[in-house]
Each structure stands twice: as structure tokens, then as C-alpha cells.
PyMOL Python script that loads the backbone (N, CA, C, O; Angstrom):
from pymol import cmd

cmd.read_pdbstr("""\
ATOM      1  N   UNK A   1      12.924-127.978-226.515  1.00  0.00           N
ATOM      2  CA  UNK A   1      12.265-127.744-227.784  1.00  0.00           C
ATOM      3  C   UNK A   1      11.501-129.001-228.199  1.00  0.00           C
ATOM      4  O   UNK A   1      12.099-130.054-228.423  1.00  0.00           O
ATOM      5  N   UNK A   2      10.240-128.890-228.294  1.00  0.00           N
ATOM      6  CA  UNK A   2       9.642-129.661-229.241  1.00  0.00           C
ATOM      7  C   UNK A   2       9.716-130.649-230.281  1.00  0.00           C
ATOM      8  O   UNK A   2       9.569-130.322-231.459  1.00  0.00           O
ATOM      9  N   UNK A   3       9.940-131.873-229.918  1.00  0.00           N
ATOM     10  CA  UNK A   3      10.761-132.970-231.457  1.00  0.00           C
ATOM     11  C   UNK A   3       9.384-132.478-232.401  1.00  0.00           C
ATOM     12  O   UNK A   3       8.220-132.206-232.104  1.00  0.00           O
ATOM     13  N   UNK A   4      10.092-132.513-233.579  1.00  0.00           N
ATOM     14  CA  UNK A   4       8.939-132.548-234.737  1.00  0.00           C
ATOM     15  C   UNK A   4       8.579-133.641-235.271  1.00  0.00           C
ATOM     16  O   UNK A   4       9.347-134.569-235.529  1.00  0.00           O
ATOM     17  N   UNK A   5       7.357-133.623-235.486  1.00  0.00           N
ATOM     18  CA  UNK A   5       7.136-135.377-236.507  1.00  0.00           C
ATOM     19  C   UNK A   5       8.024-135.316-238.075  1.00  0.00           C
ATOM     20  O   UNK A   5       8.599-134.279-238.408  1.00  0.00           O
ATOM     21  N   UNK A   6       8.032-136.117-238.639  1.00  0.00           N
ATOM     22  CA  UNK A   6       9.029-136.711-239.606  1.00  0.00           C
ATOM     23  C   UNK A   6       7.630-136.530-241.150  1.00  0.00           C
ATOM     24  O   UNK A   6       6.771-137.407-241.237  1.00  0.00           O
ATOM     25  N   UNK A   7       7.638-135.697-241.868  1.00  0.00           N
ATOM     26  CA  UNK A   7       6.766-135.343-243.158  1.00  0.00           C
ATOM     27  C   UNK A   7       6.600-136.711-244.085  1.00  0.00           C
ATOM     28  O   UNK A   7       7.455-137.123-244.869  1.00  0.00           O
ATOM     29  N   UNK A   8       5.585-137.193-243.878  1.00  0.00           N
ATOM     30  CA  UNK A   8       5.674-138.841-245.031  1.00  0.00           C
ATOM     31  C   UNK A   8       6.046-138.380-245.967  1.00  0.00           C
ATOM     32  O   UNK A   8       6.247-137.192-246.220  1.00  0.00           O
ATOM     33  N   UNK A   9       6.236-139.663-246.851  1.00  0.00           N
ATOM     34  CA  UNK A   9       6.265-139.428-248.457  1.00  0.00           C
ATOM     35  C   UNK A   9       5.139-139.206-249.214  1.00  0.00           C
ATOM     36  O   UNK A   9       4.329-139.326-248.294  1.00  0.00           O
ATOM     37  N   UNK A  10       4.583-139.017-250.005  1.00  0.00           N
ATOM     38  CA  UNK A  10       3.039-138.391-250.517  1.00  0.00           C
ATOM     39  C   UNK A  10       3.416-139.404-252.218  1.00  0.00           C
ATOM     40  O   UNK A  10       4.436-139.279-252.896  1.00  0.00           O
ATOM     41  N   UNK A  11       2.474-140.144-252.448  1.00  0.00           N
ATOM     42  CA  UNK A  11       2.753-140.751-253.877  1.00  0.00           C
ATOM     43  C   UNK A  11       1.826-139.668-254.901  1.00  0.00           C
ATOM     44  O   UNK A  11       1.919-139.728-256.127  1.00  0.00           O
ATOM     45  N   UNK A  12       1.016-138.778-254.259  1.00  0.00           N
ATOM     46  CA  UNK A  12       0.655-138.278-255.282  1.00  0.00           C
ATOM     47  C   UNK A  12       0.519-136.713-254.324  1.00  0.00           C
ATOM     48  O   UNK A  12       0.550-136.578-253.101  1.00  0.00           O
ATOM     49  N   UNK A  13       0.351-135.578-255.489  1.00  0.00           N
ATOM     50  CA  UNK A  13      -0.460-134.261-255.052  1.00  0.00           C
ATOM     51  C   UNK A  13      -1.499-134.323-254.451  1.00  0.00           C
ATOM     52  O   UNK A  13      -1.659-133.434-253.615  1.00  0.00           O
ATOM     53  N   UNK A  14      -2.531-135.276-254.594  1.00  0.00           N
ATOM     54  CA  UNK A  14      -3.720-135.295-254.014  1.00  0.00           C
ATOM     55  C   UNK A  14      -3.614-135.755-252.442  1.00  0.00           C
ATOM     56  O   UNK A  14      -4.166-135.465-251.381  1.00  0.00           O
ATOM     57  N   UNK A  15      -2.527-136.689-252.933  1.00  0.00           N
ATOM     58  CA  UNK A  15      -2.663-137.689-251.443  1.00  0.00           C
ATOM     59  C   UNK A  15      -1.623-136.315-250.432  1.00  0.00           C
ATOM     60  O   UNK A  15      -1.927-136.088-249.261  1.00  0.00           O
ATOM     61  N   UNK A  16      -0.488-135.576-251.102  1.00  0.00           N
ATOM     62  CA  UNK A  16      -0.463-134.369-250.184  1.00  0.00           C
ATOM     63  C   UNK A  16      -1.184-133.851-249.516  1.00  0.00           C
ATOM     64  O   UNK A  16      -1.074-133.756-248.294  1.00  0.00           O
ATOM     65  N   UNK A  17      -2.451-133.222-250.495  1.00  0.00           N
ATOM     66  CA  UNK A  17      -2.862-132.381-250.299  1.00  0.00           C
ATOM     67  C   UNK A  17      -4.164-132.768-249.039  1.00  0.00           C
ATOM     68  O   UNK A  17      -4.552-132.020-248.141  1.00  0.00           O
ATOM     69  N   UNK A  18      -4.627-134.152-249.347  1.00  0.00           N
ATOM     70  CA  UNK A  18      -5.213-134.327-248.546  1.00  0.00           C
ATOM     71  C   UNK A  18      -4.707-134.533-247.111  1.00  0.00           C
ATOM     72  O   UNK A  18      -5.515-134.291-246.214  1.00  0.00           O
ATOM     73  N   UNK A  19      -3.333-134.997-246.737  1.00  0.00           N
ATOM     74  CA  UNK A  19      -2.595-135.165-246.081  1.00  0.00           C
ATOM     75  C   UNK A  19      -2.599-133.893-245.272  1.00  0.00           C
ATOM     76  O   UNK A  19      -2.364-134.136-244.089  1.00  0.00           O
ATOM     77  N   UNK A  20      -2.769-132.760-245.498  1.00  0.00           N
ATOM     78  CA  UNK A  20      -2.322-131.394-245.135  1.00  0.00           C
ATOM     79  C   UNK A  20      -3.393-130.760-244.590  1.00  0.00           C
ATOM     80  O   UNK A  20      -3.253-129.962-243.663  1.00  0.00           O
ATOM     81  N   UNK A  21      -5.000-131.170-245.314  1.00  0.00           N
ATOM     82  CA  UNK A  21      -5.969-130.966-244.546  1.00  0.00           C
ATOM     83  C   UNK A  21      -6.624-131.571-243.830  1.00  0.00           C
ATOM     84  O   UNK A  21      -7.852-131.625-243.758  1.00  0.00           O
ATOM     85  N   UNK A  22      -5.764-132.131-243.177  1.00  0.00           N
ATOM     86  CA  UNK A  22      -6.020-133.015-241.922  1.00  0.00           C
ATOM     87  C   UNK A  22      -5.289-133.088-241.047  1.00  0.00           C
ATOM     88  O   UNK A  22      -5.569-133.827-240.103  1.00  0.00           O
ATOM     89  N   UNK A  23      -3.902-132.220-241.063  1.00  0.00           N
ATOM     90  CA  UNK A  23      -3.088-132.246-240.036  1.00  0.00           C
ATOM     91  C   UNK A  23      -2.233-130.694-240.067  1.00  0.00           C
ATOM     92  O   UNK A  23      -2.136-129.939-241.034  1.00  0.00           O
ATOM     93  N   UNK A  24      -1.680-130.512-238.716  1.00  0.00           N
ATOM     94  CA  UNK A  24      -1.648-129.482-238.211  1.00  0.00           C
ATOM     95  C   UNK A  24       0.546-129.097-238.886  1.00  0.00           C
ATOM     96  O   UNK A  24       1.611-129.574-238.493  1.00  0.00           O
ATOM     97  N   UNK A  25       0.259-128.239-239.783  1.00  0.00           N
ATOM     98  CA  UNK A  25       1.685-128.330-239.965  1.00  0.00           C
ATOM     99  C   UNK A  25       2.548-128.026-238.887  1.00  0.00           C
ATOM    100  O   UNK A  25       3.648-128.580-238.886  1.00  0.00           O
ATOM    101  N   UNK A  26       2.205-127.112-237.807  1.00  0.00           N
ATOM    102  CA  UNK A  26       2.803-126.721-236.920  1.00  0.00           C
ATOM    103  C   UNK A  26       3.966-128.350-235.994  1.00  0.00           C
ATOM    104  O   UNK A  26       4.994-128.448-235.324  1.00  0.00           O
ATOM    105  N   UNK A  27       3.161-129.046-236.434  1.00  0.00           N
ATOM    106  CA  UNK A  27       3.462-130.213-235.853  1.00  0.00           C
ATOM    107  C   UNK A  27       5.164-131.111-236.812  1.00  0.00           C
ATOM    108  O   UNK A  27       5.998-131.903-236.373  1.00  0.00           O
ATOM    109  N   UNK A  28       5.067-130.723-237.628  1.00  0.00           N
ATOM    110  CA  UNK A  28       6.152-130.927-238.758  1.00  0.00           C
ATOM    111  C   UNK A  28       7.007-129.974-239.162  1.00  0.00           C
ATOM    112  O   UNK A  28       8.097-130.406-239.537  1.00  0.00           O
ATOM    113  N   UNK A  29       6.878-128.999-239.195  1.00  0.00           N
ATOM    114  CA  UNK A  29       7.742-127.171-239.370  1.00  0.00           C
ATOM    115  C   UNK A  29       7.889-126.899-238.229  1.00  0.00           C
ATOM    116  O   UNK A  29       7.193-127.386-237.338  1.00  0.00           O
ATOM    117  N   UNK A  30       8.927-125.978-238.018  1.00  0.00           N
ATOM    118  CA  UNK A  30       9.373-125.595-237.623  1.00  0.00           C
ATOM    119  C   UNK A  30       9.678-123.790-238.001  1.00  0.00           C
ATOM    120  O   UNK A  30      10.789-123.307-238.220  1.00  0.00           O
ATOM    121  N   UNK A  31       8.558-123.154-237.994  1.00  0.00           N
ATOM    122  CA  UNK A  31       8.523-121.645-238.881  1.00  0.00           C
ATOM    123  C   UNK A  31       9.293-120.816-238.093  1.00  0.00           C
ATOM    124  O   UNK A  31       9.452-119.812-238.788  1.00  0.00           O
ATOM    125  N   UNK A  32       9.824-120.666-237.114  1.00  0.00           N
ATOM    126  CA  UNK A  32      10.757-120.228-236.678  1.00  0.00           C
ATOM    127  C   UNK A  32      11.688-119.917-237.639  1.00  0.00           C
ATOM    128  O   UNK A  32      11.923-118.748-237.945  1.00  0.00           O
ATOM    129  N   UNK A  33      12.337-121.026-238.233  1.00  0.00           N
ATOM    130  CA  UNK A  33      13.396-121.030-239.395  1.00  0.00           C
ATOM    131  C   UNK A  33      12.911-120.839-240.853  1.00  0.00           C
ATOM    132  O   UNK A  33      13.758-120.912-241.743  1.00  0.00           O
ATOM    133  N   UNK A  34      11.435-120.565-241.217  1.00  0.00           N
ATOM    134  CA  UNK A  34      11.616-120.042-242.522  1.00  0.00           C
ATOM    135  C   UNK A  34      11.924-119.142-242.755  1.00  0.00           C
ATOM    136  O   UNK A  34      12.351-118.328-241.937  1.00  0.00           O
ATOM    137  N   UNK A  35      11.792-118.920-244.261  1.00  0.00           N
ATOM    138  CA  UNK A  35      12.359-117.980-244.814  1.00  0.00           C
ATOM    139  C   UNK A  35      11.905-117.547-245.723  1.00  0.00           C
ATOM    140  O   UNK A  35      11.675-118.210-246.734  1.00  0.00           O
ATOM    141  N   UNK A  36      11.572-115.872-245.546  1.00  0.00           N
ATOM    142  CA  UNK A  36       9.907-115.148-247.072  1.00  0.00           C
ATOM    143  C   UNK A  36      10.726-115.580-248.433  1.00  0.00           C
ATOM    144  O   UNK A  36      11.943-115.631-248.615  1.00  0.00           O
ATOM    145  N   UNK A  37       9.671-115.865-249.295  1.00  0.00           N
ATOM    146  CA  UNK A  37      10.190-116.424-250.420  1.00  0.00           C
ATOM    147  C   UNK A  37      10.099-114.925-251.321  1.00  0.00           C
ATOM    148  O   UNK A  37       9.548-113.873-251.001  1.00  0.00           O
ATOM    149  N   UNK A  38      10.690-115.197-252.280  1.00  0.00           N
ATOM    150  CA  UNK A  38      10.710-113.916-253.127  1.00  0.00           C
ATOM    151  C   UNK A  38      10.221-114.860-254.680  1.00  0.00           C
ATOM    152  O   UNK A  38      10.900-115.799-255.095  1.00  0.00           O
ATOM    153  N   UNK A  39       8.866-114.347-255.406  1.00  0.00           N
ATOM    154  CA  UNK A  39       8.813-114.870-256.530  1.00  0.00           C
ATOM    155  C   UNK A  39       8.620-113.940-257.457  1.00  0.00           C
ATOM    156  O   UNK A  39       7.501-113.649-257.880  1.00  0.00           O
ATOM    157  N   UNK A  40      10.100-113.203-257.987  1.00  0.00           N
ATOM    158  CA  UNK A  40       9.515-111.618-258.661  1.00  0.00           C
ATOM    159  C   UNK A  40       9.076-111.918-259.772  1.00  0.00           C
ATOM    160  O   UNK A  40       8.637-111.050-260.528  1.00  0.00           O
ATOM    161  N   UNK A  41       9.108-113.206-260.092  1.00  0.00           N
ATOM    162  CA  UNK A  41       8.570-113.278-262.175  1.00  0.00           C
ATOM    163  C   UNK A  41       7.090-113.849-262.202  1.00  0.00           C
ATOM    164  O   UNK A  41       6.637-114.245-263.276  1.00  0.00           O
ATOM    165  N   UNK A  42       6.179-113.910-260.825  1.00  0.00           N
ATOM    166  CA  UNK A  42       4.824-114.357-260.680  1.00  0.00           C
ATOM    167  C   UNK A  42       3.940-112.962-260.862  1.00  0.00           C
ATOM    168  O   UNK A  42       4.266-111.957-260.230  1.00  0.00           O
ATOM    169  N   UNK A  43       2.989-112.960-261.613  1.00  0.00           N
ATOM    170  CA  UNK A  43       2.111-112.294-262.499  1.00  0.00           C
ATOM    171  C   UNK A  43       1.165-112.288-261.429  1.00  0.00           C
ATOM    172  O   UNK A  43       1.134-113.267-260.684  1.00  0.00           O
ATOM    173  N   UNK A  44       0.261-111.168-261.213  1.00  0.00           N
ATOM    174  CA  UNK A  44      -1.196-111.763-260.304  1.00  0.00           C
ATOM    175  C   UNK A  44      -2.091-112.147-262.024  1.00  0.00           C
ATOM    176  O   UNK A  44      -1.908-111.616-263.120  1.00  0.00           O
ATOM    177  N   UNK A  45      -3.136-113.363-261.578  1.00  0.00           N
ATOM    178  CA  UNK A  45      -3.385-113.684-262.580  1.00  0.00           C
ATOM    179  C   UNK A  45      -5.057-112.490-262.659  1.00  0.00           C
ATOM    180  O   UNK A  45      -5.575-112.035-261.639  1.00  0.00           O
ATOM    181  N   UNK A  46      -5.563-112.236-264.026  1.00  0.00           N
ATOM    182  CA  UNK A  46      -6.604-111.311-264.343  1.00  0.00           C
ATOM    183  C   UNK A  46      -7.693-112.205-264.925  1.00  0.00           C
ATOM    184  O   UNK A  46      -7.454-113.297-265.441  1.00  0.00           O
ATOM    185  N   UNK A  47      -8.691-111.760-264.828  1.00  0.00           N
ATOM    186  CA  UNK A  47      -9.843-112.056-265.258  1.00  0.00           C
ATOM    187  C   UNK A  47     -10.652-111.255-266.383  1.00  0.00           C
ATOM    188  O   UNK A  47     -11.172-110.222-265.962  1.00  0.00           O
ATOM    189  N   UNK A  48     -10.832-111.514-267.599  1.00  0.00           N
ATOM    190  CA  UNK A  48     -11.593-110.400-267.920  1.00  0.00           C
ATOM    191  C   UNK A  48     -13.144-110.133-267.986  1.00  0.00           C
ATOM    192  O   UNK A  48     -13.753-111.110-268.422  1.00  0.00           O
ATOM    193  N   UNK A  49     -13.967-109.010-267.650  1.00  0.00           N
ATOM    194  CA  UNK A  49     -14.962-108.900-267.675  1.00  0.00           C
ATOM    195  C   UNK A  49     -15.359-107.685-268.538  1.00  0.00           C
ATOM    196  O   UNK A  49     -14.610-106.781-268.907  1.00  0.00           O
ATOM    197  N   UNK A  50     -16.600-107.820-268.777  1.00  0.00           N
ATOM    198  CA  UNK A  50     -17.580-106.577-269.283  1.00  0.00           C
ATOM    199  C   UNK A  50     -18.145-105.966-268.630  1.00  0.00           C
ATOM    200  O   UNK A  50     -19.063-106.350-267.906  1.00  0.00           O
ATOM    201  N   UNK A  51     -17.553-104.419-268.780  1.00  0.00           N
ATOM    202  CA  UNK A  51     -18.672-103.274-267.750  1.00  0.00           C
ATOM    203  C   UNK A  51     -19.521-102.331-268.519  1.00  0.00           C
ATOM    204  O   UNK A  51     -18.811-101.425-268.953  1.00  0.00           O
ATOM    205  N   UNK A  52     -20.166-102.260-268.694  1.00  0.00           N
ATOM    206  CA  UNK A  52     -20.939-101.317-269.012  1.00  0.00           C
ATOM    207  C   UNK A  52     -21.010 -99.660-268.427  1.00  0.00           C
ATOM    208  O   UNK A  52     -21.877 -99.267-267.647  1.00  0.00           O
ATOM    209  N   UNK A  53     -20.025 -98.898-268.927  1.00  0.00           N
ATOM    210  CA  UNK A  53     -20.199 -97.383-268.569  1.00  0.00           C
ATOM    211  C   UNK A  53     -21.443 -96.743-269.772  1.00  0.00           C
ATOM    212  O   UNK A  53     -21.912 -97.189-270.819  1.00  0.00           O
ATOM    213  N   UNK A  54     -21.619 -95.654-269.077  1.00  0.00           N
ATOM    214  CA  UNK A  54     -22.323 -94.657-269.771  1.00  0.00           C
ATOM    215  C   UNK A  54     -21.144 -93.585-270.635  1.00  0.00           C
ATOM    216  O   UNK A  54     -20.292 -92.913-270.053  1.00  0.00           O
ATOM    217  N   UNK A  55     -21.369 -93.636-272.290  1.00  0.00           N
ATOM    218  CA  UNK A  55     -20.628 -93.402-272.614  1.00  0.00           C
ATOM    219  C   UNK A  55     -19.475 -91.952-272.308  1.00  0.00           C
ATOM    220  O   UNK A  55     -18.268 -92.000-272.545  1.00  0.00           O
ATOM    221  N   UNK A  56     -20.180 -90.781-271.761  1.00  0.00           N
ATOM    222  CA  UNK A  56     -19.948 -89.319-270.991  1.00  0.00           C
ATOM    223  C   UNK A  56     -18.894 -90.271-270.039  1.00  0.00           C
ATOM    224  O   UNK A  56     -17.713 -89.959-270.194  1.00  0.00           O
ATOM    225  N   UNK A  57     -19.048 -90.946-269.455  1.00  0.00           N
ATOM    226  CA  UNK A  57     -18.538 -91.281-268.138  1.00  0.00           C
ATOM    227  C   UNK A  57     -17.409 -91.817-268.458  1.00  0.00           C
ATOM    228  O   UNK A  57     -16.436 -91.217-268.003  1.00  0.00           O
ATOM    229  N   UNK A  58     -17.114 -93.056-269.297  1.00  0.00           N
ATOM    230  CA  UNK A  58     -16.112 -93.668-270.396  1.00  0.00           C
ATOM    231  C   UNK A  58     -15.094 -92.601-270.920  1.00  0.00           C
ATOM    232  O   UNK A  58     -13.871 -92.669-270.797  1.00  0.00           O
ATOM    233  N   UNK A  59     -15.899 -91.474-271.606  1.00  0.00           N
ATOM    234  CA  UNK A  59     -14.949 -90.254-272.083  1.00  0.00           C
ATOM    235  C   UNK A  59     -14.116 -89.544-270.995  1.00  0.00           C
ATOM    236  O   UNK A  59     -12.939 -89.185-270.980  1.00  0.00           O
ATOM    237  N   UNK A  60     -15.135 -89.457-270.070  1.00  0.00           N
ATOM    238  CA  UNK A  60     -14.233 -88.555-268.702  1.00  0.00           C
ATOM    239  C   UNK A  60     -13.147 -89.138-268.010  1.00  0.00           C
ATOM    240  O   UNK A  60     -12.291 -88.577-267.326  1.00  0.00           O
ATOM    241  N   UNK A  61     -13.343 -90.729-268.362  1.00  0.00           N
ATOM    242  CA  UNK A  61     -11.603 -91.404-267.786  1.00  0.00           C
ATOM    243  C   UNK A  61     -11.030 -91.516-268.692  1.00  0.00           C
ATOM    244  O   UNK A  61      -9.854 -91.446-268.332  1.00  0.00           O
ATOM    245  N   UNK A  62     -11.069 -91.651-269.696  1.00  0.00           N
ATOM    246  CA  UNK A  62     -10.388 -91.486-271.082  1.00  0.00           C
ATOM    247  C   UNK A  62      -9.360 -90.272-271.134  1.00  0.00           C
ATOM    248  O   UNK A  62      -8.150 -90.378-271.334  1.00  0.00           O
ATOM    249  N   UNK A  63     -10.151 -88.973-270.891  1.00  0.00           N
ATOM    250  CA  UNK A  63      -9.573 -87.912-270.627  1.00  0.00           C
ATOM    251  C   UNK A  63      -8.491 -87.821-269.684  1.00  0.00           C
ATOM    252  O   UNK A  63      -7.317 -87.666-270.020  1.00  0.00           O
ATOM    253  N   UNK A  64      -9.027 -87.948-268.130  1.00  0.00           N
ATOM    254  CA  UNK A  64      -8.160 -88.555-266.774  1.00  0.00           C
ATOM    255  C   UNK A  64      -6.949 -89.529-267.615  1.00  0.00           C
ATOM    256  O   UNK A  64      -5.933 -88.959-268.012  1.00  0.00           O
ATOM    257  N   UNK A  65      -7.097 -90.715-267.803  1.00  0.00           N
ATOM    258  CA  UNK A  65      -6.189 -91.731-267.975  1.00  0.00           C
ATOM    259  C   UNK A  65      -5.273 -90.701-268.749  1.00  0.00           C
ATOM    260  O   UNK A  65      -4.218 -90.298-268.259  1.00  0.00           O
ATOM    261  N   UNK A  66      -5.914 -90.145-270.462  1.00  0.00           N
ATOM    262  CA  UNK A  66      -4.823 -88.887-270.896  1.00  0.00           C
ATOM    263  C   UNK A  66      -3.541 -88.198-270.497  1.00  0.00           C
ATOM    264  O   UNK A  66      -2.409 -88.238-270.980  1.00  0.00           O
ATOM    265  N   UNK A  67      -4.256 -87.311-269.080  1.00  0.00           N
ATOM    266  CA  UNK A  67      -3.452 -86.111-268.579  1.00  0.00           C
ATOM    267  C   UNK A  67      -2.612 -87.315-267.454  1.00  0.00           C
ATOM    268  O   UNK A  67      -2.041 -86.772-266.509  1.00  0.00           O
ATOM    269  N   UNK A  68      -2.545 -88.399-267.495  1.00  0.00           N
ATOM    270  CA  UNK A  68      -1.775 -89.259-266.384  1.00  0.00           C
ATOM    271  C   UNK A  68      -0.702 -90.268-267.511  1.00  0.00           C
ATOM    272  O   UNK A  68       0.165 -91.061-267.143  1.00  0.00           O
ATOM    273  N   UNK A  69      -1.104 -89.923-268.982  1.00  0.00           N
ATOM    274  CA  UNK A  69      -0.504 -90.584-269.917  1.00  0.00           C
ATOM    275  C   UNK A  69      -0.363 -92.203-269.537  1.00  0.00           C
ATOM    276  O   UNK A  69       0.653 -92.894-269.465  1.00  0.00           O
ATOM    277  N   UNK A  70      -1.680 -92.531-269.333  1.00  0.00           N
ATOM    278  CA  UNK A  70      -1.080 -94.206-268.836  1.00  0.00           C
ATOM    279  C   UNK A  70      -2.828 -94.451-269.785  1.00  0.00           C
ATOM    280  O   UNK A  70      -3.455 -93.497-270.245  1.00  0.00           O
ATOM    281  N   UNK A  71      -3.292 -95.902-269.878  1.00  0.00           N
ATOM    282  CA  UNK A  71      -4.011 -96.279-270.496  1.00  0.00           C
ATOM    283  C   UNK A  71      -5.310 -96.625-269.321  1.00  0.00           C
ATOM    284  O   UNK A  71      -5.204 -97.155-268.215  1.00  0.00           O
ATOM    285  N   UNK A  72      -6.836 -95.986-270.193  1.00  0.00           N
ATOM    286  CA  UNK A  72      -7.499 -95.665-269.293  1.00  0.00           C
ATOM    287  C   UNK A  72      -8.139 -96.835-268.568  1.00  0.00           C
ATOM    288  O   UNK A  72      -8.789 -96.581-267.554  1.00  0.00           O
ATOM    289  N   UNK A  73      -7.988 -98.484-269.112  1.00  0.00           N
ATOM    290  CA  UNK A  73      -7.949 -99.763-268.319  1.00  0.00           C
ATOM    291  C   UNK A  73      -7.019 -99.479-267.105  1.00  0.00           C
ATOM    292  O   UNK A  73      -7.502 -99.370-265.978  1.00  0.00           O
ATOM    293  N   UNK A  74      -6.052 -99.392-267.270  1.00  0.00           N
ATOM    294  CA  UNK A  74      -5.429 -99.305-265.851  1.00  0.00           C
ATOM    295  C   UNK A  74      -5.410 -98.637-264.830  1.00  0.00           C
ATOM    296  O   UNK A  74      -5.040 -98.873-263.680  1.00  0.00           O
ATOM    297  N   UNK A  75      -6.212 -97.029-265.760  1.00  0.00           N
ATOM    298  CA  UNK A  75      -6.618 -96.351-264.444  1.00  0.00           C
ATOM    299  C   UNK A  75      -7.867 -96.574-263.766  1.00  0.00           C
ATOM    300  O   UNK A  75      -8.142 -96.053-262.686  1.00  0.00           O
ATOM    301  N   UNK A  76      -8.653 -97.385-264.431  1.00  0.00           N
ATOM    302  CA  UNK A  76      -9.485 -97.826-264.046  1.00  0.00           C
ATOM    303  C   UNK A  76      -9.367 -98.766-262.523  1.00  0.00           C
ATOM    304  O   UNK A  76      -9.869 -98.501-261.430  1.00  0.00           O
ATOM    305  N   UNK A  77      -8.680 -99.705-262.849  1.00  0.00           N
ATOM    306  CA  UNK A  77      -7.828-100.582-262.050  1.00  0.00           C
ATOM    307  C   UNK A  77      -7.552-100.274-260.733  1.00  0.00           C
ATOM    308  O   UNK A  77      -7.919-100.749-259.659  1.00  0.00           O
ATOM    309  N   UNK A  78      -6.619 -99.119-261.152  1.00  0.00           N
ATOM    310  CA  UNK A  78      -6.127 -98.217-260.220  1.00  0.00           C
ATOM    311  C   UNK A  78      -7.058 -97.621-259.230  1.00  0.00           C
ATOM    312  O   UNK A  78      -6.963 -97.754-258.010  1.00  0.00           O
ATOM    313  N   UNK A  79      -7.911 -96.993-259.827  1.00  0.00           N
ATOM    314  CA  UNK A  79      -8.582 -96.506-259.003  1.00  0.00           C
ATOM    315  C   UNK A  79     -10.060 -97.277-258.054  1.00  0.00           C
ATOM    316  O   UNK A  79     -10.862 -96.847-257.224  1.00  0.00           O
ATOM    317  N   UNK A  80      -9.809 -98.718-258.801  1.00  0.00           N
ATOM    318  CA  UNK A  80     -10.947 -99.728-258.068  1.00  0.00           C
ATOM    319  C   UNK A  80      -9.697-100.090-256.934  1.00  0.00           C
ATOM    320  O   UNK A  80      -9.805 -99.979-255.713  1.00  0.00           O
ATOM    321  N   UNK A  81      -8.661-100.486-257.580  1.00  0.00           N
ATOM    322  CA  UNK A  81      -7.891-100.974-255.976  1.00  0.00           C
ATOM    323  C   UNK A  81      -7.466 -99.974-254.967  1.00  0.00           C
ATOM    324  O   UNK A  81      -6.978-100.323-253.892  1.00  0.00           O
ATOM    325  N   UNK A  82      -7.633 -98.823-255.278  1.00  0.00           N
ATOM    326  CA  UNK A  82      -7.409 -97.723-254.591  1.00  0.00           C
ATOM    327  C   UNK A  82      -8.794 -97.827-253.445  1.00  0.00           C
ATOM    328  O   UNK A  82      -8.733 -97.765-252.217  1.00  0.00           O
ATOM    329  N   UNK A  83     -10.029 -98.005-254.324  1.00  0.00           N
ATOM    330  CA  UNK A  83     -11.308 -97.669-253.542  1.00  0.00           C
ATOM    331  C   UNK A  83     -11.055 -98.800-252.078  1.00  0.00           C
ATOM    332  O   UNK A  83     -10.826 -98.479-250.911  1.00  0.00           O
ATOM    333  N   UNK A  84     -11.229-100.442-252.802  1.00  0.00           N
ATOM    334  CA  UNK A  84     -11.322-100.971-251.996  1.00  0.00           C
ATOM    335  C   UNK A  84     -10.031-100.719-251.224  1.00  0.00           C
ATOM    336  O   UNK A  84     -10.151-100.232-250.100  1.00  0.00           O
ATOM    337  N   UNK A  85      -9.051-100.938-251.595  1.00  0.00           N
ATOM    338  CA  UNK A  85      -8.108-100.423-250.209  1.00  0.00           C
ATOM    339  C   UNK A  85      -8.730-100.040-249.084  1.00  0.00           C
ATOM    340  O   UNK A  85      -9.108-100.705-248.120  1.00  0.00           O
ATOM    341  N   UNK A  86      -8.835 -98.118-249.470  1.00  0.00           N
ATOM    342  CA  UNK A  86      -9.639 -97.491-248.627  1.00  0.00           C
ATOM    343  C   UNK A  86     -10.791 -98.087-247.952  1.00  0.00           C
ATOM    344  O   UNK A  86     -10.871 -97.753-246.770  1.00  0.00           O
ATOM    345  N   UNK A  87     -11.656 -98.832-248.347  1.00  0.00           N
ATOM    346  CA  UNK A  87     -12.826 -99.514-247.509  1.00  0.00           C
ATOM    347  C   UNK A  87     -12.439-100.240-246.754  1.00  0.00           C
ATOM    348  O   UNK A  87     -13.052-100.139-245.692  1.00  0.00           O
ATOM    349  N   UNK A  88     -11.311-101.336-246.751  1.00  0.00           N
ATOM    350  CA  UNK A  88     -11.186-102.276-245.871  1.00  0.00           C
ATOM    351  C   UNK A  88     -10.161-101.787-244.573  1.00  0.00           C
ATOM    352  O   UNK A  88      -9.468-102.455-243.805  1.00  0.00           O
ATOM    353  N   UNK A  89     -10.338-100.663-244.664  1.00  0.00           N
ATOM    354  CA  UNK A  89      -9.482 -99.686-243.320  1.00  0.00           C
ATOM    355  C   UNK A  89     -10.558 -99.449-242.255  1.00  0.00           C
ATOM    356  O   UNK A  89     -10.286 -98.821-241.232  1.00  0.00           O
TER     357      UNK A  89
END
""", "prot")
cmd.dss("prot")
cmd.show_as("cartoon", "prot")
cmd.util.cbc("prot")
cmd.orient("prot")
């Protein structure tokens, strides 16, 4: 097996970070032995923007969102991450 190199000390985040894009972690880890992290209280973070619907069109998910009893932002949502999903197949 492979000796691993020994991870310096880093005096700052930067000096990490630069540290990291310049060298090959494979060379210091050992990923064999990790382990998936679980972070269930991390949020994906949102952005907000302005869309402009045509108002007919606005009403007709309004309606939709309705008969699904959920709020018609999210079905919105829903159904953009639904689209791209589907595209990147």
C-alpha cells in the first residue's frame, strides 16, 4: 500500500485553500476509508428572481398548484426541476 504524505498545517483558510489547488489529494487521503457525510439540517440555498408570466398563464398554475393544495411557487419549482431533470437524461 501506498505511504501517504503527512497534510501540513495551514495558518490560514486561504493558505488551505490554496494549498489544495495545487496538489493532488489523492496523495494525502486515503478515500478508501471515508465515510458519506450526512448534513440533514443544510438548506439548498435560493435565489430570488422576477418572472414575468402572462397573467391567463399565472391563473392556470394557480389553479394546478390549487387541486395539488400546495403553493403555486413551489409548483412552479417543481415542475422547472422536473423539466430539467428530464433534459439532462
Amino acid at each position: 500500500m501506498k505511504k501517504r504524505k503527512e497534510i501540513p498545517d495551514f495558518q490560514s483558510e486561504k493558505e488551505e485553500r490554496e494549498f489544495w489547488e495545487s496538489h493532488d489529494s489523492s496523495e494525502y487521503l486515503d478515500l478508501r476509508k471515508a465515510e458519506r457525510a450526512v448534513l440533514p439540517n443544510l438548506k439548498p440555498s435560493t435565489k430570488t428572481i422576477s418572472l414575468r408570466l402572462p397573467e391567463g398563464l399565472l391563473d392556470s398554475i394557480k389553479v394546478e398548484a390549487n387541486k395539488r393544495d400546495m403553493p403555486y411557487q413551489s409548483l412552479i419549482k417543481a415542475w422547472l426541476a422536473q423539466d430539467v431533470q428530464d433534459s439532462r437524461r
